[in-house]
C-alpha positions in Angstrom: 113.3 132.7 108.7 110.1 131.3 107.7 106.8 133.4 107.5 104.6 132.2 110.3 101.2 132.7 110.9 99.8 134.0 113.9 96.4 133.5 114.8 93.8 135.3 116.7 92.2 134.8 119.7 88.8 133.8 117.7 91.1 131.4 115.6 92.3 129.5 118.6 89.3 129.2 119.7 87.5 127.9 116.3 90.9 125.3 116.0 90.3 124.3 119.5 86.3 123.4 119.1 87.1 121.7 116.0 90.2 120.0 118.0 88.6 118.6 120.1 85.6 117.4 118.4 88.8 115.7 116.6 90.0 114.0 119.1 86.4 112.6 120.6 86.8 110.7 117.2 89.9 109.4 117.4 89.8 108.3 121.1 86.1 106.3 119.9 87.9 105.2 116.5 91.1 103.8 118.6 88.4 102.3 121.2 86.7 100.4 118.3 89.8 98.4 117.1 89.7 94.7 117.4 91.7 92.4 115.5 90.2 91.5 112.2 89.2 94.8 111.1 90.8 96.2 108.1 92.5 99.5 107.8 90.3 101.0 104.7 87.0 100.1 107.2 88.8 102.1 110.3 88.8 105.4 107.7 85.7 104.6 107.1 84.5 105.4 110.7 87.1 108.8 110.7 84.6 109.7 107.6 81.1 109.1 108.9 82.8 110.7 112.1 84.3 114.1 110.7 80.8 114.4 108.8 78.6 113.7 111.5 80.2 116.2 113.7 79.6 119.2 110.5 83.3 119.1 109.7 85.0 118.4 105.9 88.3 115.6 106.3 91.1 118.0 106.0 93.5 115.0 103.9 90.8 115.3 101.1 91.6 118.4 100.7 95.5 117.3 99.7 95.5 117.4 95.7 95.4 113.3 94.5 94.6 112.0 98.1 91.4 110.3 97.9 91.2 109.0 101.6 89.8 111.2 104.9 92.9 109.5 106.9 96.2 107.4 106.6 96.0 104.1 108.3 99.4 102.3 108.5 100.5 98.8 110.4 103.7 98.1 111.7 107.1 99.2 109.4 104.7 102.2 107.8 105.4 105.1 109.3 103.0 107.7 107.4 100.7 108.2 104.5 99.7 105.2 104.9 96.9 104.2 101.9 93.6 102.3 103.9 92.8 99.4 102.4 90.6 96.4 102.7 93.1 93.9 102.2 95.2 95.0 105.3 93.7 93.4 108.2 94.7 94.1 111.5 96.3 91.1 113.7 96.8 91.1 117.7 100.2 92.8 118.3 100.1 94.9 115.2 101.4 98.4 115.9 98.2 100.5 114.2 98.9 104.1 113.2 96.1 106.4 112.4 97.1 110.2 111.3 93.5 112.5 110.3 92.9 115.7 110.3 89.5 118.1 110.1 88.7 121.3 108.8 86.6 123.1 111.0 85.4 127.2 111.0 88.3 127.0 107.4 91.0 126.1 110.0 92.6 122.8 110.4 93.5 120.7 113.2 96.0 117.4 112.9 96.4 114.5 115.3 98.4 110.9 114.9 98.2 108.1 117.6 99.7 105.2 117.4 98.3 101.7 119.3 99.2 98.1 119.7 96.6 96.4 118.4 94.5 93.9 121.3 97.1 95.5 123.8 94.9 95.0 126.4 95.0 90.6 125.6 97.0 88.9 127.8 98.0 86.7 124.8 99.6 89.7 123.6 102.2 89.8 126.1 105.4 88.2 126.9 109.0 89.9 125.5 107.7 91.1 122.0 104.6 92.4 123.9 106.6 94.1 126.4 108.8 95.5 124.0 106.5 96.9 121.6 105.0 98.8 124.7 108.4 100.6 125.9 108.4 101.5 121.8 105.0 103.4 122.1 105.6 104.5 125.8 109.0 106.5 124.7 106.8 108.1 121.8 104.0 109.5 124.2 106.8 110.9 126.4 108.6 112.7 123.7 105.2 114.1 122.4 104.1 115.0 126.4 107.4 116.7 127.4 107.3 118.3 123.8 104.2 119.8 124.4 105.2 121.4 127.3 108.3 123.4 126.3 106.6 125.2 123.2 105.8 128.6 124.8 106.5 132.0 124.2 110.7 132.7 124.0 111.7 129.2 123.2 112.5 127.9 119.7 111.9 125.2 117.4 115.0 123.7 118.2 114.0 123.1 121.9 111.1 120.9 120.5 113.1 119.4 118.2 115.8 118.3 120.8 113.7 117.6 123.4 111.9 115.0 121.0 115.5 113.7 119.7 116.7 113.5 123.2 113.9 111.4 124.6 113.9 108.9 121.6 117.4 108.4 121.2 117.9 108.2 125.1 115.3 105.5 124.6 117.2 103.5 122.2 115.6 104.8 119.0 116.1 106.9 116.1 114.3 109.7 115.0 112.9 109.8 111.7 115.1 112.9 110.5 113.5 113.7 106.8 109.6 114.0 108.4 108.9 116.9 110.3 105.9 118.6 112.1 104.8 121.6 111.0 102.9 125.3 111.0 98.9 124.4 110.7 96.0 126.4 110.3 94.2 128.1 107.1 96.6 125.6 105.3 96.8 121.9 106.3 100.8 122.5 106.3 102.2 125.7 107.1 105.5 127.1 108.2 107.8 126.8 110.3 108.8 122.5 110.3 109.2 121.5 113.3 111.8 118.6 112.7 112.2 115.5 115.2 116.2 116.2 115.6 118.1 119.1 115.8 119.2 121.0 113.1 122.3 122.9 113.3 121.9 125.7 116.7 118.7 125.9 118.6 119.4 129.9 118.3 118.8 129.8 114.4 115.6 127.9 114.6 112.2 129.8 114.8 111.5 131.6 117.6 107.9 130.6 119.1 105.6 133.2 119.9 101.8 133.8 121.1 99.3 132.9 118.8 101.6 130.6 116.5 99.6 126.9 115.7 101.8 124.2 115.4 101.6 120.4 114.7 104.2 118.6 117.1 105.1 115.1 115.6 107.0 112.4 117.1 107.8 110.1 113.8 110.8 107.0 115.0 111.9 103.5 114.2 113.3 100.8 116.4 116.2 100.6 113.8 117.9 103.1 111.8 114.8 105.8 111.3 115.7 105.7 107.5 112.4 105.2 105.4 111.5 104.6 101.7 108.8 105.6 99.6 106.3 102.3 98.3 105.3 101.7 95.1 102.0 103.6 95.7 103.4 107.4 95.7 101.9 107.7 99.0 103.2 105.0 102.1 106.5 105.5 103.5 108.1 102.7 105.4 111.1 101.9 107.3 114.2 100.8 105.0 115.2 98.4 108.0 111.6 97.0 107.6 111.5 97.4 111.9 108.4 98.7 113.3 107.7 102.3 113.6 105.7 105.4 115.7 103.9 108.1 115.2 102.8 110.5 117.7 101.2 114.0 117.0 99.1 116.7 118.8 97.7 120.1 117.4 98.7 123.3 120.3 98.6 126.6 120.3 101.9 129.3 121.8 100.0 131.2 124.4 100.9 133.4 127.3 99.5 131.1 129.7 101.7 128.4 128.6 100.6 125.2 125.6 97.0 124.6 124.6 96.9 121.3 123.5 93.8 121.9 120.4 93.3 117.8 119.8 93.3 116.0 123.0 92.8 112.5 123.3 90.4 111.6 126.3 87.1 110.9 127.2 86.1 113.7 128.4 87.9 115.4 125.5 88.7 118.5 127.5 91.5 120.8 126.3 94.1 121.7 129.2 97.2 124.0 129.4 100.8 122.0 129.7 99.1 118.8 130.6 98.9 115.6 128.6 95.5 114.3 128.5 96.2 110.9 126.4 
């Protein structure tokens, strides 16, 4: 089994301030998005933001990443490059993954919107579908969230999110995992998006363990390739894909969710806040 670090009451706390301060960010950023924007000008406003709030952008701390986010559209699914010369259209699926270092602790948070959702030009049968896509996402990630306590494994996360997705009609992308966060941007244990072998020889979960719980799926076959720029991966199928992700915390009093996504950016025990 993995070595998995457990943090401290004082820890929690620190990831939680900075976790939330995270997701006040995030929640303006996502608020901000209008078609015609471009995806290297939306990290641009995760910078100013991170720096404003005293923080340092936890992705420029990953060696030959230059960028304080990944910013993908449509069939990228993460590690998405921003760049100028991808500019956002109405009905674009926008994914934006950013993380902040905070107290030397790091939090990590994905969302995934459509883009001008709320235009009534961006309705109809595409429209419709591309909201049952996301809506299956923020489920997995919700009912997720709420089964990582103290006694349970890995594997119940894991099939939990597969469950949901594939019940959904979608697949699972089963080479990108969650993961252990906390001194290090990535830490152990993985916390895969399907079941691997028994949930009995996964990790056991256990008070104090900080986890990054990402749900990463196509609307095809969930198989993904690497671009030409070392960094982007994408959907083989070239279908769209979603990415949904929430820093929490194992306690005795059941999930802390550390990056929530509201307005009031409140952190709250087994509750989805999104």
């Amino acid at each position: 089994m993995p070595k998995v670090s457990i943090k401290s009451e004082k820890q929690i706390a620190a990831m939680a301030e900075g976790g939330k301060k995270l997701g006040q960010i995030l929640t303006e950023v996502l608020e901000k998005v209008v078609p015609g924007n471009n995806t290297l000008e939306i990290d641009s406003w995760i910078e100013d933001g991170i720096i404003n709030v005293g923080g340092e952008p936890s992705f420029k701390t990953v060696p030959r990443y230059h960028w304080s986010s990944c910013v993908g559209l449509n069939d990228e699914v993460v590690h998405s490059i921003p760049r100028k010369e991808k500019i956002l259209k109405a009905g674009d699926l926008l994914k934006v993954d950013l993380g902040m270092l905070w107290e030397a602790l790091h939090t990590d948070l994905s969302w995934t919107i459509m883009v001008g959702g709320d235009d009534p030009l961006v309705g109809g049968d595409v429209g419709g579908e591309k909201r049952k896509f996301l809506a299956a996402g923020e489920k997995a990630l919700e009912e997720a969230i709420k089964i990582a306590v103290p006694g349970n494994r890995v594997g119940h996360i894991s099939g939990k999110i597969q469950e949901i997705i594939e019940g959904a009609g979608y697949q699972p992308v089963k080479i990108l995992t969650g993961h252990g966060i906390g001194k290090k941007l990535h830490e152990d244990p993985l916390i895969p998006g399907v079941l691997r072998g028994r949930t009995e020889d996964t990790p056991e979960l256990v008070e104090g363990m900080t986890i990054a719980i990402e749900v990463i799926y196509g609307l095809g076959s969930g198989d993904v390739v690497l671009e030409n720029d070392g960094w982007t991966v994408s959907t083989k199928d070239g279908k769209i894909a979603g990415l949904f992700e929430k820093t929490i915390a194992v306690t005795s009093d059941g999930p802390l969710i550390l990056t929530p996504l509201s307005g009031d950016g409140e952190s709250r025990r087994g509750n989805f806040v999104c």
